[in-house]
C-alpha positions in Angstrom: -13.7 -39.7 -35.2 -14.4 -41.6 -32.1 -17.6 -39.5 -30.9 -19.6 -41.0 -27.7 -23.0 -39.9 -28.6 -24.5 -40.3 -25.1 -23.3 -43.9 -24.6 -21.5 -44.2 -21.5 -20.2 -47.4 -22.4 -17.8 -45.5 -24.7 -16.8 -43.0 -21.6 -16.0 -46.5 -19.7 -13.9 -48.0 -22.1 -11.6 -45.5 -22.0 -11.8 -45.5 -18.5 -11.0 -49.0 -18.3 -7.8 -48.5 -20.6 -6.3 -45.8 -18.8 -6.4 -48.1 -15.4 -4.5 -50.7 -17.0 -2.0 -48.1 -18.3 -2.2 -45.4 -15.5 1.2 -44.1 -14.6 4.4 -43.1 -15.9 6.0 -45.9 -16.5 3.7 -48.5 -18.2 3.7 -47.3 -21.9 7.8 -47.2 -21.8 8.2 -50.5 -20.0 5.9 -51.7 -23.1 7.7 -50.2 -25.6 10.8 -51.2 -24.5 9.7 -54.6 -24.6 8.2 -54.2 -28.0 11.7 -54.2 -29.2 12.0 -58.5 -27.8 12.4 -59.6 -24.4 14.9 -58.5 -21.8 15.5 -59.4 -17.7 14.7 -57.1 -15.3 18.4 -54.7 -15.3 17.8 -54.4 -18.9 14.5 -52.5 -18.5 16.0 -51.0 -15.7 18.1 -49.2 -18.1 16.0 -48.8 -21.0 13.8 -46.6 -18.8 15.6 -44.2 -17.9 14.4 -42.6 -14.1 12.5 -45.2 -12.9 13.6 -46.9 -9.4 13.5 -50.9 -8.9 10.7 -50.9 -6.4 9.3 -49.0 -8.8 9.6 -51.7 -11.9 9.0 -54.4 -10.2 5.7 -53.1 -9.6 4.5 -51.9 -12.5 6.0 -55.2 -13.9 3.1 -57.5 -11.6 0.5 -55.2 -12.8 1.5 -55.3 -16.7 1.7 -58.8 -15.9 -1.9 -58.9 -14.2 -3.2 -57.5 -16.9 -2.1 -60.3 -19.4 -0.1 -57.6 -20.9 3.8 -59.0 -20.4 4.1 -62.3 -19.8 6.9 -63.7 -17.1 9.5 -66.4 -17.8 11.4 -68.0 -15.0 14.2 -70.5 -16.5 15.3 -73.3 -15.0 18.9 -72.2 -14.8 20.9 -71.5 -11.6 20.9 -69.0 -10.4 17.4 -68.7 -11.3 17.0 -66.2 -14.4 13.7 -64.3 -15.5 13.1 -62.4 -18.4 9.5 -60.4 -19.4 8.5 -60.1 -23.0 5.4 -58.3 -24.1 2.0 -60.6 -25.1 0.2 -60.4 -27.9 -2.5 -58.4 -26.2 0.3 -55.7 -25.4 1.7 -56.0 -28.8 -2.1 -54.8 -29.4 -1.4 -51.3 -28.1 1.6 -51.0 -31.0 -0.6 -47.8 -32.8 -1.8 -45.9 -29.7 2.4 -45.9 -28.7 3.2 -45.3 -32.6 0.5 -42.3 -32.2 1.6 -41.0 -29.0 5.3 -41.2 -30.1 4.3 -38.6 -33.5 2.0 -36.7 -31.3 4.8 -36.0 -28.8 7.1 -35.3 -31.7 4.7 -32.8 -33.0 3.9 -31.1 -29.9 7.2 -31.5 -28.0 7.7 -27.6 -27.5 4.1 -27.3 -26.4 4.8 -30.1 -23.6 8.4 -29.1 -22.4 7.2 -25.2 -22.8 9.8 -23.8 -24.5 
């Protein structure tokens, strides 16, 4: 059990984590991508709800923080497609655990 005894180094870590996934969006973009790489409409309609200004910005900061990667091809018209990076590949259990604890809890969270 992850315990911080005192150490606020521990409290900023998770701090730190939650910044580079803060919002909505940024855990499904990732898991979507999990599943190989795909061009912007596809993740458009993988996650369901979210608006294009919406992706494309949560796309620059996933991408910021080394955790997608960008590919423009050399193809015209010019084509781009995201996949996920090792380092976002890295966050495979904490989506694996979220995904059973939202099973497990889903009529807690939706309040029926």
């Amino acid at each position: 059990m992850l315990t911080t005894g005192g150490c606020p180094k521990t409290a900023l870590s998770i701090k730190d984590a939650l910044e580079a996934l803060e919002g909505r969006w940024k855990l499904l973009i990732l898991f979507a991508l999990s599943t190989g790489n795909k061009r912007f409409n596809q993740l458009a309609k993988e996650v369901t709800g979210i608006t294009d200004k919406t992706l494309s910005k949560e796309l620059k900061s996933l991408e910021a923080n080394k955790l997608i990667q960008r590919t423009v091809h050399a193809t015209f018209p010019p084509t781009v497609d995201y996949s996920i990076t090792a380092h976002g590949m890295s966050l495979e259990n904490v989506m694996e655990a979220l995904h059973y604890w939202g099973l497990a809890h889903r009529q807690e969270i939706i309040g029926k």
